[in-house]
N, C-alpha and C positions, 0 to 999 in steps of 0.2 A: 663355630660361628659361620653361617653363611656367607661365602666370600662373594654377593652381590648383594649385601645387604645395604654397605652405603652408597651404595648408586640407585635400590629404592629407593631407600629415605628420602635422599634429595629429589627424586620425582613427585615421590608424594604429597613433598612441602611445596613442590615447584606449584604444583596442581592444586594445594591448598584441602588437600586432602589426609585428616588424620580419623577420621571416624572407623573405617574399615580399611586401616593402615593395612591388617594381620591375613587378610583374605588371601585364601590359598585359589588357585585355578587347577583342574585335570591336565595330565600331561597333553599337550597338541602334537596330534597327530596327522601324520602327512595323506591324501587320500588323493589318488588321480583318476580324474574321470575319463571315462571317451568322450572323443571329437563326435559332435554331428558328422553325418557322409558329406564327401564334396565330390564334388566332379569336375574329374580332370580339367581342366580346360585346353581349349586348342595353342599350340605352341606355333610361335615363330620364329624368325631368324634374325639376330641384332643387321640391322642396314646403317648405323654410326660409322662414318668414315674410320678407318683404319682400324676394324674388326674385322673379323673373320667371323664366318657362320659357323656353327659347332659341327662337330663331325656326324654322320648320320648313323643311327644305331646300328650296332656289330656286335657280338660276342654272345655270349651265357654268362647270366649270373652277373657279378658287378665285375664294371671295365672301369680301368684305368688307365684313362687319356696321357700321351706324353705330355704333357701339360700338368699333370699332376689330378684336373678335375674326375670325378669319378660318377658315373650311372650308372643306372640297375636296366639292366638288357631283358632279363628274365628273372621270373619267380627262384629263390635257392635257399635251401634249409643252412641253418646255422648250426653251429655249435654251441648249448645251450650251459655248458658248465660254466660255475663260479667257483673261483679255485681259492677261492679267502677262506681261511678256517673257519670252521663252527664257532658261535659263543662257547663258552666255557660255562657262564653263569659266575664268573668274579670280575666281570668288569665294574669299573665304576658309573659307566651313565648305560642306561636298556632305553631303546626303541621297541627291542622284543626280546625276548626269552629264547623262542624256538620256533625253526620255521616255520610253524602252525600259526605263529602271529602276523606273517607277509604276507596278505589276503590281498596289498594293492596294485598285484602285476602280476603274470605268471611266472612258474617257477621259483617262489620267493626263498630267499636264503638267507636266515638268520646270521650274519657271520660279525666275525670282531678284528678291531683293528684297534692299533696303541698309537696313538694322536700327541698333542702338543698338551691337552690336558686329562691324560689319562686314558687307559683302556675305555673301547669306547662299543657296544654292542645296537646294530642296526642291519636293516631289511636291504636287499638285495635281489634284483629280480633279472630273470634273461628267459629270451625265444628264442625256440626252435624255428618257428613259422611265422608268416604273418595271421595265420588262423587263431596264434593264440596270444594277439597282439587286439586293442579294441577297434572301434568303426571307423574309418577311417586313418590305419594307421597298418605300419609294414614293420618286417624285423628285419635290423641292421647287423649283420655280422662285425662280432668284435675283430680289431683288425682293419676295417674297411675304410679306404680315406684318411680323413681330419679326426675322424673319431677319438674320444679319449678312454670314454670309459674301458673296458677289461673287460667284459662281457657283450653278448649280445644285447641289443635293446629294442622297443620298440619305439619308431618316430611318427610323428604325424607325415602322413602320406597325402600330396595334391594330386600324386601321379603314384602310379605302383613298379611300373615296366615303363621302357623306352616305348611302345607304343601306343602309350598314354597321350603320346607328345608328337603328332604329325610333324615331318619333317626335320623334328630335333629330339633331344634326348630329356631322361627322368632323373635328373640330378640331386647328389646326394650336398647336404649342409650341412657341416657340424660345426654350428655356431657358439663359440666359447665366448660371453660377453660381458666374464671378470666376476659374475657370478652362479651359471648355472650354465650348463650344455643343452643346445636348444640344436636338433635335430630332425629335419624335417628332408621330403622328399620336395622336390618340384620340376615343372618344366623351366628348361630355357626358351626362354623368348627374346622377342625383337623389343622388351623392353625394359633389360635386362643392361644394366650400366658397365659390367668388367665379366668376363669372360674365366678368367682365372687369376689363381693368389699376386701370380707375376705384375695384373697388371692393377690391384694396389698399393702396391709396395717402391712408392717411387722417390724414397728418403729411409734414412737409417731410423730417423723417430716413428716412422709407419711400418717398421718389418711388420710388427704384428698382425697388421690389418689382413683380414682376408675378403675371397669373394663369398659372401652367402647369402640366403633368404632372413632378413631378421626379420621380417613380421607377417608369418606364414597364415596370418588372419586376415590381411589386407583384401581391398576390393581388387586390387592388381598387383600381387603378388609378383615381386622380379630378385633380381640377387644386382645385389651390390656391394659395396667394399665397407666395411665396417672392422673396428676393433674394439678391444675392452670399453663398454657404455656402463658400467654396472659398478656398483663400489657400495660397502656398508658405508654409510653418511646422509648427506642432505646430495643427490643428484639432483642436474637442471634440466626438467622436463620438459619436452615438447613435442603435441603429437603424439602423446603417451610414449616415449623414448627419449632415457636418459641423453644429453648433449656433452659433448667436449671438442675443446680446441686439438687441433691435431700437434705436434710438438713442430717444433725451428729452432734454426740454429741464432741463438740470442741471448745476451750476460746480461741482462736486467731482469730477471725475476729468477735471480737464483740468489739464497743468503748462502754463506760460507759453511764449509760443511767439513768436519774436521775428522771426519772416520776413517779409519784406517784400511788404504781400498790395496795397497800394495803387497799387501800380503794376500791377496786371493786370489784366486787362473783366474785368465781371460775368461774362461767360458763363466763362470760364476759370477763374473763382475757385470757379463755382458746379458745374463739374468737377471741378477739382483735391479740394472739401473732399468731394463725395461719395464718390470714391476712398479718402480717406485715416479715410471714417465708418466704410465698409466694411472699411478696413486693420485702426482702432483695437477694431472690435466683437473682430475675428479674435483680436485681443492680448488681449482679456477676454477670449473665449471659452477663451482658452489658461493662465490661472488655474487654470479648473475641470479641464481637462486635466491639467496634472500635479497639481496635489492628487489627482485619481483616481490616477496614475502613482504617487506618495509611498505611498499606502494599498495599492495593489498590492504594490509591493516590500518594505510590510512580511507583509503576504499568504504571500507565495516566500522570504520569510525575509532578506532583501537585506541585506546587509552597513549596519552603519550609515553611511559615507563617500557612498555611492550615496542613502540616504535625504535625508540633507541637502541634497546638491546639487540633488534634486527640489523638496524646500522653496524655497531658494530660487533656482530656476531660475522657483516660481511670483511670487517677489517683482520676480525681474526683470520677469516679463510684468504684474502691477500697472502697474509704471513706463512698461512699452510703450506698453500700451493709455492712460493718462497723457499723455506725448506725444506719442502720435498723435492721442486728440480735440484735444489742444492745438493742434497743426495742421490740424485741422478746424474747428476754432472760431474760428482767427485767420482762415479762408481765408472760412469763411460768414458771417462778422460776429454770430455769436450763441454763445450755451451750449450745447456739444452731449454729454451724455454716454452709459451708455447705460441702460438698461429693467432689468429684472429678468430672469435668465437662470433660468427656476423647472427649467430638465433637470437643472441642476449639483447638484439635492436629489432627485433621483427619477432619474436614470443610474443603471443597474446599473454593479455593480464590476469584472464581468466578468474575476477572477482567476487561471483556469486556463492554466498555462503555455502553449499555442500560443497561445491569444488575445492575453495580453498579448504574446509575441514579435510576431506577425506586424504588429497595431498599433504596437510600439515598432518596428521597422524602418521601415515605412510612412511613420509621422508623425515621428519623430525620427531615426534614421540616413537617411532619403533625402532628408523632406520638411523637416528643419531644416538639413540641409549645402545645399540649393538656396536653401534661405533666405537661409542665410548670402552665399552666393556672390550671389545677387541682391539683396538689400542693400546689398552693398561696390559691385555694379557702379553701382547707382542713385546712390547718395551719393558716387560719383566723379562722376555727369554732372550732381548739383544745384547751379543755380545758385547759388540763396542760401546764404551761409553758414552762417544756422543750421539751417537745412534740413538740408544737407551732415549739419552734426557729428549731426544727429538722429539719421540714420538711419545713419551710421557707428554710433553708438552702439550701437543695434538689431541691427544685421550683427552686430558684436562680440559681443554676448550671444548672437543664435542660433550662433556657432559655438561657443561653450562647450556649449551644451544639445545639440549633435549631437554635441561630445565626450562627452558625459555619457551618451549615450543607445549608442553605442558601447561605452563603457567598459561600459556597462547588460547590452549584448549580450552581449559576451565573457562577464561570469558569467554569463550564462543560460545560453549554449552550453555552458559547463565543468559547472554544477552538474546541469544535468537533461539532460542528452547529447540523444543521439537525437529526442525529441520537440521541443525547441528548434531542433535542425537543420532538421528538415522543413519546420516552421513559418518558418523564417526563408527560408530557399528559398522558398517559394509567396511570401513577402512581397516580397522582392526582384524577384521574375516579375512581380507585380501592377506594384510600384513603376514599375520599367521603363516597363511597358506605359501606367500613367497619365501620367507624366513626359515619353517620347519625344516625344507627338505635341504641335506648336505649341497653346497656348492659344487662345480665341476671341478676336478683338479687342477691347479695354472701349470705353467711349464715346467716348474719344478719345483723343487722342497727346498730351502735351507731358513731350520728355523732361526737359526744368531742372527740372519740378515731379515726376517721379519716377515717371510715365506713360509706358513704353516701349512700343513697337509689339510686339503679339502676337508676329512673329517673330524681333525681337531675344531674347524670353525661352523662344522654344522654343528656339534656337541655343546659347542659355547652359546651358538647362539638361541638351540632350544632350553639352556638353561635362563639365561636372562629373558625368554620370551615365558618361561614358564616363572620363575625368582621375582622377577622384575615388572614387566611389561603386563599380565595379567591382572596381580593384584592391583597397580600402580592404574587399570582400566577398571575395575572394579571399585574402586573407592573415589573415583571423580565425583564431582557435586554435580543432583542430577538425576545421576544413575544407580541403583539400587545396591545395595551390596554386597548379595551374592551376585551379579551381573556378571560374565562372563562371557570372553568372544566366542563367536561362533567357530564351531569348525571349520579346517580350512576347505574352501569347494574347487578351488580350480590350480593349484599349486603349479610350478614347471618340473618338468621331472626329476625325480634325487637321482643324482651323479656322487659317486664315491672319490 
């Protein structure tokens, strides 16, 4: 028996779809395109009282500032080996077969690795050059900086060399942001908020945050201080970027948490509880989420049954965010709750039917059925018992809200036809495309505390995008049923 078979069902039914319950979808496949060219632009120098101007290019090759920050001085060939073994061909899950099936990067390498749910076979790619990197993009020696991955890679490149960037340098970003490593070259400018990781980091709930470029598309691209924005769930958008509160020191949103932290190192404890700060901020940030959602659907007019279960769909996530600092706080030995979220009072409402489709497929029919299914798989491998029932609990709730969000769908599609269709198709393509490819690795593994290896959770999640999520798009009312999403076209890059 298919072990995603009852988290179909309940979609199906949520959706009110039994006609082409049975429909199968092609395996989806990860594909990365090249960037349009850009051109550099002219850099300047932060003038913010109590910064310092960056140092002025020096060196070969990538430099690494005491500071920790690091730029590319000059063009430098890589080491282009991937040292994971070969597939075998007895794994349980194939992306591919044999390198001959990596066609989406250079140098592609079939290789395998044994995950949280089994041997797991997938494409792996590394440069030597930026020549064999696409347009507008450079290859990043593994090793270099924040980087995580194990290989070389290639990034999207603003800047290529330190002399891309008048008076300042062509700095490197390896932006980890909870779900995928996002690597990008740029200049530093004068409009440019923190200079390096030091000066994020101005509380024990911020270690994480660093300096980077999160959104290397922007009309003025600068680096700022950011940490984990990104979580399988319902995230609070704004500005096309997920939002959360930063954590503080605070005993009112933590429920009691009864895990056994005393038998673990310091260092493990002091992983595990950053993880699960980063978990609990996601579960607050997702209050403000569906309250936007509740106001929306009364917006579109939404049936009152659908209103309600928004409401409290947002009381469930209160509780979340609850025991998750709870288990943050038992794990760091202090009060962790979180800051003031000030978007959740100044977010537009952003009401017009494709908007709100496209984001309710996105964040609740794709990104709460992966939740849910990743939930159940973690809370089956937590050691501690009450760990376990925690996040059993957790799973259990996001599959209701990916039924709800479902059921959400189907009226859209019935009462506003056509415009809801379109829109839910581009959603599903995007979904696809963010979901297929492996997550970045986080800072470490332990699976009893609920920390899976990066590609145990790509494997999971291309099963339910494939088990689940496809057929569960294919039998909506509406749409035909062989319909199928589209391929994905613009994915972030798979990180191992």
């Amino acid at each position: 028996m298919e072990r995603h078979r009852s988290l179909r069902m309940t979609l199906l039914l949520a959706a009110g779809a039994a006609g082409c319950s049975n429909a199968k979808s092609p395996e989806i496949a990860v594909v990365t395109l090249g960037e349009p060219q850009a051109t550099p632009r002219d850099a300047g120098v932060p003038e913010e009282p109590g910064q310092s101007a960056p140092r002025p290019p020096r060196g070969v090759g990538w430099v690494e500032e005491r500071d920790g920050t690091v730029h590319r001085a000059t063009r430098v060939r890589c080491d282009a080996t991937i040292d994971q073994s070969a597939c075998s061909g007895t794994e349980r899950t194939f992306q591919c077969r044999t390198d001959a099936d990596c066609k989406e990067g250079p140098r592609g390498k079939c290789v395998s690795s044994v995950g949280q749910i089994g041997a797991y076979c997938g494409c792996e790619y590394a440069c030597e050059s930026d020549a064999e990197c696409g347009a507008s993009e450079a290859c990043v020696c593994k090793g270099t900086g924040a980087l995580r991955e194990q290989h070389s890679v290639c990034a999207k490149a603003l800047c290529s060399v330190d002399a891309d960037c008048p008076g300042s340098t062509c700095g490197l970003s390896a932006y980890f942001n909870g779900c995928w490593e996002q690597v990008t070259l740029a200049c530093r400018t004068k409009e440019d908020t923190c200079l390096s990781d030091a000066d994020c980091r101005s509380s024990d709930e911020n270690r994480g945050a660093a300096c980077v470029v999160t959104d290397p598309e922007a009309e003025r691209v600068r680096w700022e201080c950011a940490g984990i924005s990104c979580a399988i769930g319902r995230p609070f958008v704004v500005d096309g970027r997920p939002r959360a509160a930063q954590g503080a020191a605070r005993d009112d949103w933590r429920a009691p948490a009864e895990l056994d932290a005393a038998s673990l190192s310091p260092e493990v404890r002091e992983l595990a509880a950053a993880h699960y700060v980063a978990v609990a901020a996601l579960e607050h940030a997702s209050v403000a989420s569906f309250a936007r959602f509740s106001l929306q659907l009364l917006a579109l007019g939404a049936p009152a049954a659908l209103v309600g279960e928004a409401h409290r769909a947002a009381l469930d996530e209160v509780e979340h965010a609850r025991l998750a600092y709870g288990v943050a706080s038992r794990l760091a030995g202090r009060a962790i709750g979180p800051g003031p979220l000030l978007e959740a009072a100044t977010a537009p409402l952003g009401a017009g039917v494709a908007e709100v489709v496209e984001a309710l497929v996105e964040e609740g029919c794709v990104g709460e059925a992966l939740g849910a299914a990743e939930g159940r798989e973690i809370a089956q491998r937590a050691a501690d018992p009450a760990l376990a029932a925690t996040l059993a609990r957790i799973a259990a709730d996001e599959e209701r809200h990916a039924a709800l969000s479902w059921r959400a769908l189907s009226w859209m599609l019935a009462t506003f036809g056509e415009p809801a269709r379109s829109a839910a198709d581009r959603a599903f393509s995007r979904a696809a495309a963010r979901y297929a490819a492996d997550p970045a690795p986080g800072p470490g593994v332990h699976e009893a505390l609920g920390l899976l290896p990066a590609r145990a959770l790509g494997a999971l999640r291309r099963e339910v995008l494939t088990e689940v999520i496809a057929p569960c798009r294919a039998a909506l009312p509406g749409l035909s049923c062989d319909s199928t999403a589209a391929q994905p076209s613009s994915p972030p890059q798979a990180s191992s």
